[in-house]
C-alpha positions as CSV (number, residue, x, y, z in Angstrom):
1,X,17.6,-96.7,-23.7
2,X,17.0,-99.8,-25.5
3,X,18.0,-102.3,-22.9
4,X,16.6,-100.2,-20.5
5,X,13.1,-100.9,-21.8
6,X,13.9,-104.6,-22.6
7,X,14.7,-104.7,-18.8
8,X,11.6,-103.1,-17.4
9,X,9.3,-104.1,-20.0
10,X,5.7,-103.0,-19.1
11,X,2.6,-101.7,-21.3
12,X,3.1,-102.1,-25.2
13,X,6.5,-102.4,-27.1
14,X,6.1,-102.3,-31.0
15,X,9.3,-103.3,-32.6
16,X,9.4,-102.5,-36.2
17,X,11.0,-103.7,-38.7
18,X,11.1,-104.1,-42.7
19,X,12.4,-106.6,-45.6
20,X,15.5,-104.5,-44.7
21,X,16.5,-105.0,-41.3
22,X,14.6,-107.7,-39.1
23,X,14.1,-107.2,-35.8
24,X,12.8,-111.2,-35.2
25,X,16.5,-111.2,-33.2
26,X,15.5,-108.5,-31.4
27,X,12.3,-110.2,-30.6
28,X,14.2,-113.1,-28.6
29,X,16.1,-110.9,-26.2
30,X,13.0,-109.2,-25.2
31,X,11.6,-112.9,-24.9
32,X,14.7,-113.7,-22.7
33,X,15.2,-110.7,-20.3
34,X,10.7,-111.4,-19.6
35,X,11.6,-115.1,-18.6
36,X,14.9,-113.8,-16.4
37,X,12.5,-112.1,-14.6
38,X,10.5,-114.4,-13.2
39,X,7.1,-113.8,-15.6
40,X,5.1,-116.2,-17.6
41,X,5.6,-115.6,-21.5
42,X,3.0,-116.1,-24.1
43,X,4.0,-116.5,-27.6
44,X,1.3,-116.1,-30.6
45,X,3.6,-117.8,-32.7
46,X,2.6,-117.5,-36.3
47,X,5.2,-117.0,-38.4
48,X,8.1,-118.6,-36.4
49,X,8.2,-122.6,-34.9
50,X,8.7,-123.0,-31.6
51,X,11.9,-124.9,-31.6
52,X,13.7,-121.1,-33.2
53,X,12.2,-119.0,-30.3
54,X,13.3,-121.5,-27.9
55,X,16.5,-121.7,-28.8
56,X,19.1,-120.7,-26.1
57,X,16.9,-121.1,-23.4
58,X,18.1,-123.5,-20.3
59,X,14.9,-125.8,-18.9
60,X,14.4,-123.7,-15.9
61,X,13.1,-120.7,-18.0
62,X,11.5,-123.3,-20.9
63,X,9.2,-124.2,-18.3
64,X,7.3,-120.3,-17.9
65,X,7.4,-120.2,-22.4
66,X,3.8,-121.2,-23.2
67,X,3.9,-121.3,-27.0
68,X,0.7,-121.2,-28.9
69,X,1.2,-122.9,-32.3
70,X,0.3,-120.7,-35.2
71,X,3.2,-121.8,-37.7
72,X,2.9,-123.3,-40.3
73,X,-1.3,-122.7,-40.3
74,X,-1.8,-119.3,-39.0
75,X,-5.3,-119.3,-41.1
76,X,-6.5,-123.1,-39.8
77,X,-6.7,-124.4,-43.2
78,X,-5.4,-128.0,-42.5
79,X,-5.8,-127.8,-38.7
80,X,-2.4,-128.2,-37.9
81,X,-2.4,-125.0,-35.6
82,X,-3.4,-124.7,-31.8
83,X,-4.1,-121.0,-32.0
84,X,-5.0,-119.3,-35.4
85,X,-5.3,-115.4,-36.3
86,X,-9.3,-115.7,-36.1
87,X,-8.9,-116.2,-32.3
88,X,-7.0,-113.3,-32.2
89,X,-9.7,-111.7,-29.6
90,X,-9.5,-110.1,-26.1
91,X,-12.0,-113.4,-25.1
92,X,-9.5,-115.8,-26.2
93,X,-6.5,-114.6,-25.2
94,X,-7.5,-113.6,-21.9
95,X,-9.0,-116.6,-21.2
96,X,-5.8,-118.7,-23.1
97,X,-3.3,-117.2,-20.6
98,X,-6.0,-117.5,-17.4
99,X,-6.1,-121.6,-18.0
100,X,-1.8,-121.5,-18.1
101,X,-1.2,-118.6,-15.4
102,X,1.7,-119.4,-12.9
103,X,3.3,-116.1,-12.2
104,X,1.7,-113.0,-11.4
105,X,2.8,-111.1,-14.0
106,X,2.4,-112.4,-17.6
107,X,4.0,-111.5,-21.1
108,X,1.8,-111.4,-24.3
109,X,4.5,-111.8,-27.7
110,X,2.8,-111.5,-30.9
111,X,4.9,-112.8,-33.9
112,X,3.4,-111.1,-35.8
113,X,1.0,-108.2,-35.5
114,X,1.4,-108.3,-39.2
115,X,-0.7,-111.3,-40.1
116,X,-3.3,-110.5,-37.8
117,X,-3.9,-107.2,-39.4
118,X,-3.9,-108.4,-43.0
119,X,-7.3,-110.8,-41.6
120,X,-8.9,-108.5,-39.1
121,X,-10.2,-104.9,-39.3
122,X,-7.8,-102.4,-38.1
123,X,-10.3,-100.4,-35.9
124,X,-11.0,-104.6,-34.0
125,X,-7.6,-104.8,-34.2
126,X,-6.5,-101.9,-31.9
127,X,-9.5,-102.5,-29.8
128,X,-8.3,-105.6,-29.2
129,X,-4.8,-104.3,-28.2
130,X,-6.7,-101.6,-26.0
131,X,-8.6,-104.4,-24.2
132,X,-5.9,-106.5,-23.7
133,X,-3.6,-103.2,-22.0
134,X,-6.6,-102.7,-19.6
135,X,-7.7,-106.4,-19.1
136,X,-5.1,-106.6,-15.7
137,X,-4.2,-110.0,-16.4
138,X,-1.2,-109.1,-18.8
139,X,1.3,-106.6,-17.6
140,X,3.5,-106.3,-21.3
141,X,2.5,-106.5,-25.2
142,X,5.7,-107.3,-27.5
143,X,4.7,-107.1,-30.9
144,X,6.1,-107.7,-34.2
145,X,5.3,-105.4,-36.9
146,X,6.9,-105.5,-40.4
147,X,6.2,-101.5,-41.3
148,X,6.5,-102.4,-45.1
149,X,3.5,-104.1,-45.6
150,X,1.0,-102.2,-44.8
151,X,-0.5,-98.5,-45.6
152,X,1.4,-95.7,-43.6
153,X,-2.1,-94.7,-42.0
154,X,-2.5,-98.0,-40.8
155,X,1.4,-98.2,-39.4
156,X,0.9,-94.6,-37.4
157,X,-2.2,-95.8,-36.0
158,X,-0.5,-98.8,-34.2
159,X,2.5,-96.7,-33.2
160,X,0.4,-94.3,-31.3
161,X,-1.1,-97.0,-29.2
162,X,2.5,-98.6,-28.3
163,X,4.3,-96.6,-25.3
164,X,7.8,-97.7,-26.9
165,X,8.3,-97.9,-30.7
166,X,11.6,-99.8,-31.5
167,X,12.5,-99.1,-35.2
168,X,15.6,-101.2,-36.6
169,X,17.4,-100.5,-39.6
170,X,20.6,-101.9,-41.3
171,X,24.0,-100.2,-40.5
172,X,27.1,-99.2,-42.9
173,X,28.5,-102.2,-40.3
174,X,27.2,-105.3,-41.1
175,X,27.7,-106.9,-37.8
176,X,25.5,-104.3,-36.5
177,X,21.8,-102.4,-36.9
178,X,20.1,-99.6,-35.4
179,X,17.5,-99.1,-33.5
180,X,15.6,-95.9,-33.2
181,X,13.8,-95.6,-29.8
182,X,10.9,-93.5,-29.0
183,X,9.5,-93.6,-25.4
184,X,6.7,-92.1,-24.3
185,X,6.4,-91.5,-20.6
186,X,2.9,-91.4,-18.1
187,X,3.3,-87.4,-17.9
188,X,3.5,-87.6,-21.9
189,X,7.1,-87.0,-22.7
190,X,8.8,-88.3,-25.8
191,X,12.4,-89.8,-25.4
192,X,13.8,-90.8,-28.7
193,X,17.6,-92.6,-28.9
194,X,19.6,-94.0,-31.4
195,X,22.0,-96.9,-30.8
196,X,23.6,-99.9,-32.5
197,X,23.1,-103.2,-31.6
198,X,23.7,-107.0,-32.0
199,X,22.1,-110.3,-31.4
200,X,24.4,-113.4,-30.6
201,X,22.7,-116.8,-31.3
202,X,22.0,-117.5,-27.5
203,X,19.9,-114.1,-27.2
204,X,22.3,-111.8,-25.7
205,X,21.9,-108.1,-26.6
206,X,25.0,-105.6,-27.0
207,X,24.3,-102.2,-27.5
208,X,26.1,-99.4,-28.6
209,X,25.8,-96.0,-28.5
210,X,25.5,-94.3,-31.9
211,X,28.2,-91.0,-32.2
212,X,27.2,-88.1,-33.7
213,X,28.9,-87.2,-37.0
214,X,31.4,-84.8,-36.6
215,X,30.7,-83.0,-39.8
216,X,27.3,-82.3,-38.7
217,X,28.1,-80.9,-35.5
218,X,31.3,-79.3,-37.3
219,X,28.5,-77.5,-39.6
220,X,26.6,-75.8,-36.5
221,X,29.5,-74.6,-35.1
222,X,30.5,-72.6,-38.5
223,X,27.2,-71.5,-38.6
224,X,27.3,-70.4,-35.2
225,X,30.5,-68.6,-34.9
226,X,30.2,-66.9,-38.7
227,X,30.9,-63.3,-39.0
228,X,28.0,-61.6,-41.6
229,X,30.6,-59.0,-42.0
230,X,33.2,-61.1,-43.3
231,X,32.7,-60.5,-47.0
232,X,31.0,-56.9,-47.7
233,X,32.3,-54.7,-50.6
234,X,32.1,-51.9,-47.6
235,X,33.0,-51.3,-43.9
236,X,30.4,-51.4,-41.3
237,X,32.4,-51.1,-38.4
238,X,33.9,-47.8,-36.7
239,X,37.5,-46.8,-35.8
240,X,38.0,-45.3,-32.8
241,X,38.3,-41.8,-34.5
242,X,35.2,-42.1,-36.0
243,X,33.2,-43.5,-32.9
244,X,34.6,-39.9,-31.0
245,X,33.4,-38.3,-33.9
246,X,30.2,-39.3,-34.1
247,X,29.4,-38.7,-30.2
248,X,30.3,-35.3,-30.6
249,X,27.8,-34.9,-33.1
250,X,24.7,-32.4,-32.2
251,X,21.9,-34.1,-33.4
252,X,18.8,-32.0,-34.9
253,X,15.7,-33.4,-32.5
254,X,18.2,-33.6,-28.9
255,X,17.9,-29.9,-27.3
256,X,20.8,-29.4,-25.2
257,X,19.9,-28.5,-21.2
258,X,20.8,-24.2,-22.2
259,X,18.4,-24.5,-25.0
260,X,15.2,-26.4,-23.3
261,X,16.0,-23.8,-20.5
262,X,15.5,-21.1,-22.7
263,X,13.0,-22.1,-24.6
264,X,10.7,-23.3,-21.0
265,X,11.8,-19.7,-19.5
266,X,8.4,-17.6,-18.7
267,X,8.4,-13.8,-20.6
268,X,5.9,-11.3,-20.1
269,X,3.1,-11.4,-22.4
270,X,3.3,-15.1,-22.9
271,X,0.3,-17.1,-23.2
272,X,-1.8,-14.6,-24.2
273,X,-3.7,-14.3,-27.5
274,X,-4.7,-11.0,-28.8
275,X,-7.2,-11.4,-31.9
276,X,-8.0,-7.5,-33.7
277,X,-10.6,-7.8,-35.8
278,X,-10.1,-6.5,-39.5
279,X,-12.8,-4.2,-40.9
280,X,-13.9,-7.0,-43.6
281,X,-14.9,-9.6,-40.5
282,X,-18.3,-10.9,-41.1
283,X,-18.7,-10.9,-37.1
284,X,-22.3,-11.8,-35.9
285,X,-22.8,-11.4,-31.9
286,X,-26.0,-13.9,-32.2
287,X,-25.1,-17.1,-30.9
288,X,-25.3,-19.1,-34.1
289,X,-26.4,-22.3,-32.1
290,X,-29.1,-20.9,-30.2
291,X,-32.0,-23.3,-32.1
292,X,-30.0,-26.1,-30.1
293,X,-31.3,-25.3,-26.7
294,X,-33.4,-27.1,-25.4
């Protein structure tokens, strides 16, 4: 699934990362696969110089990379930054990518979403990521977020606005890491896959697909296949004698056929109620509920 999305790209792809496990190498091949396919690439570069996410690159694809320098000045304290985190706007940005537009399609990389959030509100923040979505002029967000900075809350919140959530963590392998994707699709279903992966320093991406453990799936099969009888003090199953024997068994509520036919066969004299009155009967022949006529 991962290279599938770094393929396709489209709408907004958080990858998420931590002091852990960084996904800044993961960043590059989806920088990479955007320029193979023809679309202009904006980077808000604050926390990385140009010369690392250029790396790699041959001049043909250089020429659709429009770095916007926010390294080493993100804040624009000793204006030595083009683009700072204050201009971090739907205006700017929009307009930013309008003035160097060549392809039709353009790619909006945000290194990182993390320093923007720790200067801007988080409610601006995701209306500015809304705005951006539905502007038309950029077809893909890539954004960097490092999860471990900032307040679970604030982390969902920016999940739920990204289609694709790429989490990366370290493996037992240390030439490898994983990378937990969750897709969501336009009718609203959620795809979530597992897989190892590595970067090589020219930006190519091999993936792997991550086996299940065999214990675990070792475990469901014993439960499965368990027998609950396996270890009673007593016997809860029937031999063959017994099962005859307890068919032939009359039971107390079942009337065989002869006996419901003697019991439903009509006699003479039946249905009828005969009522003698004793000599002590308090019998009154006035209707006691005459006062209720009306």
């Amino acid at each position: 699934m991962l290279l599938d999305v770094m393929q396709a790209g489209g709408g907004f792809i958080l990858l998420e990362d931590s002091v852990q496990c960084s996904a800044r190498g993961l960043l590059r091949c989806f920088i990479h696969a955007a320029l193979k396919r023809g679309e202009d690439v904006h980077v808000l570069g604050f926390e990385s110089p140009e010369t690392q996410v250029c790396a790699g690159l041959d001049s043909s694809s250089v020429q659709r990379l429009h770095f916007h320098k926010g390294f080493p000045d993100p804040l624009g304290w000793t204006c030595r930054s083009s683009f700072t985190v204050e201009r971090f706007t739907s205006q700017h940005i929009t307009q930013l990518i309008k003035d160097t537009q060549h392809a039709q399609a353009s790619v909006l990389v945000v290194d990182s979403l993390s320093m923007v959030l720790r200067h801007h509100d988080p409610v601006v923040f995701c209306q500015t990521l809304q705005e951006l979505r539905n502007g038309g002029v950029i077809k893909t967000i890539i954004g960097l977020l490092h999860s471990d900075l900032h307040q679970q809350g604030i982390v969902g919140i920016v999940c739920h606005l990204a289609g694709t959530v790429i989490s990366v963590a370290p493996a037992d392998n240390e030439r490898l890491s994983v990378a937990k994707t969750t897709r969501r699709t336009k009718s609203g279903k959620v795809m979530q896959e597992e897989e190892y992966f590595s970067v090589s320093e020219d930006a190519a991406l091999s993936v792997q697909a991550k086996p299940r453990q065999p214990g675990h799936v070792q475990r469901e099969r014993d439960v499965s296949e368990a027998d609950p009888t396996s270890n009673l003090t007593f016997n809860l199953r029937l031999s063959e004698d017994e099962r005859k024997a307890k068919e032939k068994v009359a039971l107390p509520f079942v009337f065989s056929q002869q006996k419901k036919s003697a019991l439903l066969r009509p006699t003479p004299g039946s249905g009828r109620i005969v009522y003698e009155p004793d000599a002590n009967d308090d019998f009154d022949e006035e209707d006691p509920d005459d006062d209720l006529d009306v």
